[in-house]
C-alpha positions in Angstrom: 1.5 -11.7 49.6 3.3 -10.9 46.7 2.0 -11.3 43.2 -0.7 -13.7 43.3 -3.0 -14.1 40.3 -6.0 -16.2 41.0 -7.7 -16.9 37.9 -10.2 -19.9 37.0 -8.8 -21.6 34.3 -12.0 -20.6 31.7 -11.4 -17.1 33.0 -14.6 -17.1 34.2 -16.6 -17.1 37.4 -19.4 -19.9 35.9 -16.8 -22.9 35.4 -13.3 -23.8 34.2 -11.8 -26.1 31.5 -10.0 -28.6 33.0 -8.1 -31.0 31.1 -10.8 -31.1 28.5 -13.3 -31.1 30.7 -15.8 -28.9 32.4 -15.9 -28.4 36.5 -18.7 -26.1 37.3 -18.0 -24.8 40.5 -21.5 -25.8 42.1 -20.9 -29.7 41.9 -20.0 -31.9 45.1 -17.5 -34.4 44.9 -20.0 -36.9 45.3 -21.7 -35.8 41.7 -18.7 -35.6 39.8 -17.9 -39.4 41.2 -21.3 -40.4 40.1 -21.2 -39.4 36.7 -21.4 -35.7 36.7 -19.6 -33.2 33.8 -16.3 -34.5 35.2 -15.2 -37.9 36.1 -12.5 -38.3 38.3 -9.8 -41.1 37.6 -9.0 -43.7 40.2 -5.9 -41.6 40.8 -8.4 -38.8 42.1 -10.8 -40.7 44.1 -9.1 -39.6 47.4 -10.3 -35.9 46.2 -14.0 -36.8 46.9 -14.2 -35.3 50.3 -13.7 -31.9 48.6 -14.9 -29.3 46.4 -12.9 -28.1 44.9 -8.9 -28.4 44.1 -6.7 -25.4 43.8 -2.9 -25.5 42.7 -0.4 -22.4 44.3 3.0 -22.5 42.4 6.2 -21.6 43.9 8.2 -18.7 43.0 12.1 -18.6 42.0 13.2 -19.8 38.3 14.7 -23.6 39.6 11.1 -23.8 42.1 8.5 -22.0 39.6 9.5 -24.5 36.6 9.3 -27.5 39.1 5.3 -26.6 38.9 5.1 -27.6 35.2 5.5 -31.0 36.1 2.9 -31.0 38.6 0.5 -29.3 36.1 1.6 -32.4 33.6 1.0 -34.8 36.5 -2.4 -33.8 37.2 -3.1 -33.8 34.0 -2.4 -37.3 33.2 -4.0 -38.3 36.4 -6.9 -36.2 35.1 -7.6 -34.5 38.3 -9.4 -31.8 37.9 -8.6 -28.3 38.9 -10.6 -25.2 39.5 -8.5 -22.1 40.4 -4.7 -22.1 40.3 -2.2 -19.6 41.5 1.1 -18.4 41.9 4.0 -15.8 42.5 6.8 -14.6 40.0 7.7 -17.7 38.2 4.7 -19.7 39.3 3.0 -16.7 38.7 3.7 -16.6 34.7 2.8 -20.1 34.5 -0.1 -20.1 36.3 -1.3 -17.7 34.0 -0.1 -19.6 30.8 -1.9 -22.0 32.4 -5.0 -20.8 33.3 -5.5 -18.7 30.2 -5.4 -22.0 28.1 -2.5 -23.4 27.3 -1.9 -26.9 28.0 0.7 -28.2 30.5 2.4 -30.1 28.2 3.1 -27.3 25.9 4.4 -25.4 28.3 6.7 -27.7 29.3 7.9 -28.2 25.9 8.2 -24.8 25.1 10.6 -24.6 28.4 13.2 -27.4 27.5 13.1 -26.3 23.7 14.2 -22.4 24.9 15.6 -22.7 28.2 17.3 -25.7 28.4 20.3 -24.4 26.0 23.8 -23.6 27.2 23.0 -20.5 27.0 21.1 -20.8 30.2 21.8 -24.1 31.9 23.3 -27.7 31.5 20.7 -30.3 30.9 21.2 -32.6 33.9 22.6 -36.4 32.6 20.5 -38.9 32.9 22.5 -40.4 35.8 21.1 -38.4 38.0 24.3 -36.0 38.2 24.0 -32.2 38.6 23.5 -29.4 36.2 26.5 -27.4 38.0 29.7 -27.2 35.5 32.3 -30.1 36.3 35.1 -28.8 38.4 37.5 -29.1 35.7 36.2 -27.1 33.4 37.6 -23.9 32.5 35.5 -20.9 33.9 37.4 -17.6 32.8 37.4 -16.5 36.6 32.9 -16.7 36.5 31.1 -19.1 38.0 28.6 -21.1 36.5 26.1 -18.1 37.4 27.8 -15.3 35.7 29.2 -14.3 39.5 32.8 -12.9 39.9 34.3 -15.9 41.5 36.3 -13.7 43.7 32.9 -13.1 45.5 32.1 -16.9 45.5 35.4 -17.6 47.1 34.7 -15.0 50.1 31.1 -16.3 50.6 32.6 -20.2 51.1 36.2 -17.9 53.2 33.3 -17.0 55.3 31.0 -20.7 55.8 34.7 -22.0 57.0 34.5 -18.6 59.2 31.1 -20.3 60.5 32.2 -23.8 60.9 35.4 -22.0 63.1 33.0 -19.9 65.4 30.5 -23.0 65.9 33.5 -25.0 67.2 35.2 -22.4 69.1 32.3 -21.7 70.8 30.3 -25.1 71.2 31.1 -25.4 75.0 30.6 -21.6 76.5 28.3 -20.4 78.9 26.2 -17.3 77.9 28.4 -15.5 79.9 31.5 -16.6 77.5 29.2 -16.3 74.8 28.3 -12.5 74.9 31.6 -11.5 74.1 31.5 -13.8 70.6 28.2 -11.7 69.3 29.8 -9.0 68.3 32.2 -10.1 66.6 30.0 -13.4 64.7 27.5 -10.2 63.8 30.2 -7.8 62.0 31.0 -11.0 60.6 28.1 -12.7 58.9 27.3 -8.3 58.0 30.3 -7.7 56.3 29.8 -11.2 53.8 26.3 -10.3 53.3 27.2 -6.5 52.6 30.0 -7.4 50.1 27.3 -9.9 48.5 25.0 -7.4 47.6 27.5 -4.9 46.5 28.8 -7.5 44.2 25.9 -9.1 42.8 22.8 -6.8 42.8 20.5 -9.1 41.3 18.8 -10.7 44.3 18.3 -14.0 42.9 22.5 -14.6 41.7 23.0 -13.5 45.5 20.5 -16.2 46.9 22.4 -19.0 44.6 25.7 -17.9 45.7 24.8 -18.2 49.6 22.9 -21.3 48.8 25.7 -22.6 47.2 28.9 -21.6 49.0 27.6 -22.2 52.5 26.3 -25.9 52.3 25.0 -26.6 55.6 22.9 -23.2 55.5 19.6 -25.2 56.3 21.0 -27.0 59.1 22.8 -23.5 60.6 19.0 -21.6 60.0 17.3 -24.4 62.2 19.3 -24.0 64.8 17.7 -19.9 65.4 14.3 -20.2 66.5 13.6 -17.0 64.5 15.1 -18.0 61.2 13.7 -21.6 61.6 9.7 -19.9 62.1 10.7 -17.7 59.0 11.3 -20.9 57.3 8.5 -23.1 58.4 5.6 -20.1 58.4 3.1 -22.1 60.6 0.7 -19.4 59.8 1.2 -19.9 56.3 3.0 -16.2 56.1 7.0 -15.5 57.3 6.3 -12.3 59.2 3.6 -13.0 61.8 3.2 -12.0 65.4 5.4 -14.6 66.9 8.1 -13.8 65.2 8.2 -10.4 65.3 8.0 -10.3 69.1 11.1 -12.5 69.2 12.6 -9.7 67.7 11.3 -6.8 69.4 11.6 -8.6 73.0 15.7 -9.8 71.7 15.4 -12.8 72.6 18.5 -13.7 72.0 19.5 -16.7 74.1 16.0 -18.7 73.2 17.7 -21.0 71.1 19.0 -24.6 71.6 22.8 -24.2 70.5 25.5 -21.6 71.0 25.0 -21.4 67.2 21.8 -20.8 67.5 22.3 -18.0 70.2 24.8 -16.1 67.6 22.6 -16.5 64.7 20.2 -15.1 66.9 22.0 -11.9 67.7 23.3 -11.4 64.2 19.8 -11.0 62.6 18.0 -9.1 65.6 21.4 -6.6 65.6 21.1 -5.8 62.2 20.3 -3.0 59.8 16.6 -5.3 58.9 16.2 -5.4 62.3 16.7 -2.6 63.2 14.7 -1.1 60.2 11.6 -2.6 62.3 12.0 -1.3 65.5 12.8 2.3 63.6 9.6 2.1 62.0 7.6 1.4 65.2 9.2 4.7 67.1 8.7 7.1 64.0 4.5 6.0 64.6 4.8 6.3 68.1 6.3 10.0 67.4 3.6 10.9 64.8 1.0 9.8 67.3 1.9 11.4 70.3 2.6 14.8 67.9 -1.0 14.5 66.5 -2.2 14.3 69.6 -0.4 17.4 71.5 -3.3 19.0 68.5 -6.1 16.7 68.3 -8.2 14.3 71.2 -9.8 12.3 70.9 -7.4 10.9 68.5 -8.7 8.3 65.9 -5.9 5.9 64.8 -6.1 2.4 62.6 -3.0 0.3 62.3 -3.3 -1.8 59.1 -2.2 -5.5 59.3 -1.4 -4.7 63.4 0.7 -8.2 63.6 2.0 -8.2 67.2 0.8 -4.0 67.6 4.2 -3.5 70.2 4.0 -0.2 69.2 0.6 -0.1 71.1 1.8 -1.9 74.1 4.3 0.2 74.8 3.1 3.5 74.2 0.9 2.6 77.1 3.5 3.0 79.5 4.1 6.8 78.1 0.4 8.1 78.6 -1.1 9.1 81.7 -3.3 6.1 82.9 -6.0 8.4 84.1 -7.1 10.1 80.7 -5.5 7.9 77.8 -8.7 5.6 77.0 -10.4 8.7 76.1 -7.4 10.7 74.2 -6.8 7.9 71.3 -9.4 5.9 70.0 -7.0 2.9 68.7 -8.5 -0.1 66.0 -6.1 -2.9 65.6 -7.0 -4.9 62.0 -4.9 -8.1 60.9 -6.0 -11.1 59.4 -4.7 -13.2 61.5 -7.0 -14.0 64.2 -4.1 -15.3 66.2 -2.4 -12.1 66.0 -5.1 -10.4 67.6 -5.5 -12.5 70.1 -1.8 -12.0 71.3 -1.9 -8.1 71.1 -5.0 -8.0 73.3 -2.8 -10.0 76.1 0.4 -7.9 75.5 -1.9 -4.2 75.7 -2.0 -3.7 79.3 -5.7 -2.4 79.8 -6.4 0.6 81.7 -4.9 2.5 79.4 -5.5 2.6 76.0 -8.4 -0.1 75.3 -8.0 -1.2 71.9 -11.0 -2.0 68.8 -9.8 -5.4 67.4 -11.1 -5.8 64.0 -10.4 -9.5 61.7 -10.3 -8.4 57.9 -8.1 -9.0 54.9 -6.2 -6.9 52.2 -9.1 -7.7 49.8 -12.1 -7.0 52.4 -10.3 -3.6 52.7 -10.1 -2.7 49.4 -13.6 -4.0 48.6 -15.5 -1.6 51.3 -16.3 -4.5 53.6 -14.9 -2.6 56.5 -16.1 0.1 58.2 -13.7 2.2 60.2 -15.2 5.8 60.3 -13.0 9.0 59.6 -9.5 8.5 61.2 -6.6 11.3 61.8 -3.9 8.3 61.5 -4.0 5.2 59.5 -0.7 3.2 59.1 0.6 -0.3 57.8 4.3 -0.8 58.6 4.9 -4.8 56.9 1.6 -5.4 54.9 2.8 -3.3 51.9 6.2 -5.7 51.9 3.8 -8.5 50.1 1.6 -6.7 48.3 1.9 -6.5 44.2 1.7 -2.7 42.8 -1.7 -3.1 41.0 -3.5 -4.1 44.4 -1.6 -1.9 46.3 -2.8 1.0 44.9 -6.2 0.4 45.5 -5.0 -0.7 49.1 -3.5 3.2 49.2 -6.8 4.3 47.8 -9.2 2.6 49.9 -6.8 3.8 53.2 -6.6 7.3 52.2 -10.4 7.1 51.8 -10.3 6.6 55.5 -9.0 9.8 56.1 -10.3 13.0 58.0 -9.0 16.4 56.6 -6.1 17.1 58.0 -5.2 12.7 58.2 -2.1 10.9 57.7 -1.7 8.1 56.3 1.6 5.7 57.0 3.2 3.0 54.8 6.7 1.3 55.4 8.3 -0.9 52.9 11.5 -2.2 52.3 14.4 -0.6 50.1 16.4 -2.5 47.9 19.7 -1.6 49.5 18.7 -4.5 52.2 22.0 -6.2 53.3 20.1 -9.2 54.8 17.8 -9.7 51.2 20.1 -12.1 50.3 19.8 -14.6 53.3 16.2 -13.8 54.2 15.2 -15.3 50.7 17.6 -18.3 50.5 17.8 -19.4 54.1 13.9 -19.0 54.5 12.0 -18.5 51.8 11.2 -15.2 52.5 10.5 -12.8 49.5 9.7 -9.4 50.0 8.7 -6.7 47.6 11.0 -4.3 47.8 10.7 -0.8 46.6 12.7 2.4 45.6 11.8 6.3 47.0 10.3 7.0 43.3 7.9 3.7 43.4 6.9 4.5 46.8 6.3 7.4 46.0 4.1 6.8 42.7 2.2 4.5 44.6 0.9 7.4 46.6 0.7 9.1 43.8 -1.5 6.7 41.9 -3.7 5.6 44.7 -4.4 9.0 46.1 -3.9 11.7 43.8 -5.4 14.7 45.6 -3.0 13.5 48.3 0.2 15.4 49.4 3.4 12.7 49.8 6.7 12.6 50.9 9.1 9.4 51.3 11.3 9.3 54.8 13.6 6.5 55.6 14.3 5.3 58.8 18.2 5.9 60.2 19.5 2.6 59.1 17.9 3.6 55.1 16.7 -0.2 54.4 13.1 0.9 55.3 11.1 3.1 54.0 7.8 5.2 54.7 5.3 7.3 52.4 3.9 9.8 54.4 0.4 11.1 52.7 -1.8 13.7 54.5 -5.1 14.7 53.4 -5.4 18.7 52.4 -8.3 21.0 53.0 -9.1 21.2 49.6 -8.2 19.4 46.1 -4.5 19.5 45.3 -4.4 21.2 41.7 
């Protein structure tokens, strides 16, 4: 989810300046094309079967600023919009935005300080790119700031690619198998050395983007990658893909390159980070309830719940439905739908419950005193401020004596690098000391400690709920 302001433009609830104008949020398209507070331009007429128009802005410095000049356009078009929004550089703009300032300005103020050579080349009018000509001298950098050392490994290793796609084009599965681990250990070692060398996450994304050209066409040819990519829920993580993961389905993919790509992401340390964090639930549960049944448990943003499924084939069939009382919450009504046709029933029999982050946090749902509540991939999108009153409304869910679960990603992710540039797929990474103030700050009286999982790229705060106040 990320860091997603939503503000009216007025910052207001009761209407919102819009290009001079004023769009109260109760007028139908019809009334503002007949003469109401706002009147649309010809450009906008197509807008009359809605509402209301809202603007999301990408993040990333190159994709954030490319919303300015949809902002300008709108404006000139004098469409009018109502609620804008955004993440990291969209984000900061969106605000700018919304708080006033017109889209113009903003744009002016961004060539005027940001266009410099301090930052970029302005591109020529011809069309050519902003990249420094070849023949220009670079001091052994690249035009990032990267050691080009690093630079010349990542494009040693896209040649490595384009050598293990031909060697390979014509092998059976059979033949194939014994190319995985090598292509793996591979594409690891590159990505590894990448974030050693440059630890800003954004300089790593440019590099891969840039040494390994065909990187879009390679990602399509993994079904998981390409879903990561695409997000037909409108989110990279959902059930779908998670189960291609879990269930290694390796060989679904429609080239041998495919089929390698496949196995290098579902063997490694991100990977494996996921199934990790699946098994240390599965181990809290069944020690809770060698002390506790019935045993009330609520996973948070549930996704594909495999953890569920198959912990079913662990209990005893004849007294489990009674031993854990199990609520499944996700958002995604899809989601739900899936995990009630993976759980096998007869054994544990599952509460399925549709609700958002916010419908959380705002005491919309009800889920009764619970000895375990966990969310494993929800926390992964979620910006500190709102994720502290997620903690706080979870840990308000508690029973003395309750523990409360969260995984997130560390920084030291080997795979950051290509999950952001091949598919557009940000996380919010943390450190132990802001998992841990997280806790902290959402549930104060709580007691915390941060664990990692054994491959130390994910991480989980572990709060439990004391018999009395902590001092």
């Amino acid at each position: 989810m990320g860091d997603l302001p939503c503000l009216y433009p007025d910052g207001t609830s009761k209407g919102a300046e819009v290009v001079g104008r004023t769009l109260s949020h109760t007028q139908t398209a019809e009334q503002l094309g007949a003469g109401g507070k706002v009147k649309l331009s010809p450009a906008a007429s197509g807008l009359f079967e809605v509402q209301r128009v809202g603007v999301a802005l990408g993040p990333g410095f190159p994709i954030g600023l490319v919303g300015i000049g949809l902002l300008v356009a709108l404006d000139r078009l004098e469409i009018p919009i109502s609620m804008i929004s955004g993440t990291r550089t969209g984000a900061v703009i969106g605000a700018l935005y919304a708080a006033g300032a017109p889209a113009r300005e903003i744009r002016s103020w961004v060539v005027d300080n940001l266009a410099d050579e301090k930052v970029s080349r302005r591109a020529p009018r011809g069309g050519e790119t902003h990249l420094p000509r070849t023949n220009e001298p670079q001091s052994g950098r690249t035009s990032a700031g990267v050691d080009s050392e690093i630079t010349k490994r990542i494009s040693d290793f896209a040649t490595c690619l384009k050598e293990f796609d031909a060697r390979t084009a014509g092998m059976s599965d059979g033949e194939l198998m014994a190319e995985f681990p090598r292509f793996a250990k591979a594409l690891r070692n590159a990505l590894e050395e990448l974030s050693a060398r440059c630890p800003n996450p954004e300089t790593a994304t440019e590099v891969l983007k840039e040494s390994v050209g065909n990187l879009p066409e390679l990602i399509n040819q993994s079904p998981f990658m390409n879903r990561a990519l695409r997000k037909p829920r409108g989110y990279a993580g959902d059930d779908r893909l998670l189960n291609y993961l879990y269930d290694d389905e390796v060989l679904e993919a429609p080239t041998n390159m495919g089929k390698l790509l496949n196995y290098a992401f579902f063997s490694s340390p991100a990977a494996n980070a996921i199934r990790n964090r699946a098994k240390i639930v599965q181990g809290v549960i069944f020690d809770r309830l060698s002390r506790k049944t019935p045993l009330h448990v609520t996973s948070v943003a549930s996704g594909p719940a495999h953890e569920v499924s198959t912990m079913t084939r662990l209990l005893p069939r004849d007294s489990s439905k009674s031993q854990i009382i199990w609520t499944l919450l996700d958002q995604d009504q899809k989601a739900l739908d899936n995990a009630r046709e993976a759980i096998p029933s007869g054994v544990i029999e599952p509460k399925f419950v549709k609700a958002g982050l916010w419908e959380i946090v705002k005491g919309k749902v009800e889920l009764g005193e619970q000895d375990v509540v966990y969310s494993l991939g929800l926390f992964d999108y979620v910006e500190h401020r709102t994720a502290v009153e997620l903690v706080r409304s979870l840990y308000g869910c508690l029973a003395i004596g309750g523990l409360m679960l969260i995984g997130n990603f560390h920084p030291r992710n080997p795979y950051r690098a290509l999950m952001e540039g091949a598919a557009d797929w940000f996380l919010i990474h943390r450190t132990e000391d802001e998992l841990l103030q997280l806790g902290k700050q959402g549930a104060p009286e709580g007691r915390h400690f941060v664990m990692a999982e054994p491959e130390g790229v994910n991480l989980i705060l572990v709060t439990s709920k004391p018999l009395a106040a902590v001092a």
